[in-house]
C-alpha angles and dihedrals in degrees: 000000000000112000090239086063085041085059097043091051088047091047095051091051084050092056093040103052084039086066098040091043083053095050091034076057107045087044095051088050091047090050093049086046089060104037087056090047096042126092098240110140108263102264097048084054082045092055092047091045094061092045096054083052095048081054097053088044086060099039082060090052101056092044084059091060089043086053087050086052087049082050087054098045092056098042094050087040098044093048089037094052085234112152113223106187092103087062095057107219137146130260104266118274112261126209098235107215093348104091082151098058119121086235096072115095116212128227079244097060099042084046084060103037087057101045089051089047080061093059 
């Protein structure tokens, strides 16, 4: 696999999970919208109510891996002299003031993550 096609594969996930992130988000915020409007006794709405949070918690989680494949694409793109702008993807997400958080992802470990992609 060429690392243009590398690119192209990782592209297509980004903008995938960029459309099913969007509609996971508009149906947990109908259903919210209709859990608070309903009639349910309190505690049942309270027990929704947890589990569409819990939801958008997740949903959170896994934008934070798409941010680290957007991390990826560029870093293979920018050492490989590969433009990207056919691809249509943003620049990659920075931590702004947390260069110790455990979402960063390292040159080393991109490094890593694309020489065991090779194998």
């Amino acid at each position: 696999m060429t690392y243009d096609e590398l690119i192209k594969e990782l592209c297509d996930v980004i903008k995938e999970s960029e459309s099913n992130s969007i509609a996971i988000y508009d149906n947990l915020e109908s259903i919210n919208s209709i859990i608070i409007n309903s009639s349910i006794h309190s505690h049942e709405i309270e027990k929704v109510s947890k589990l569409v949070s819990t939801s958008f918690g997740m949903l959170q989680h896994q934008d934070l891996h798409r941010q680290k494949i957007e991390k990826i694409v560029n870093y293979v793109s920018q050492t490989n002299n590969i433009d990207i702008s056919d691809y249509n993807i943003a620049p990659s997400a920075k931590n702004i003031g947390k260069n110790d958080s455990e979402d960063m992802v390292s040159n080393d470990e991109l490094e890593a993550l694309i020489q065991s992609m090779g194998k």
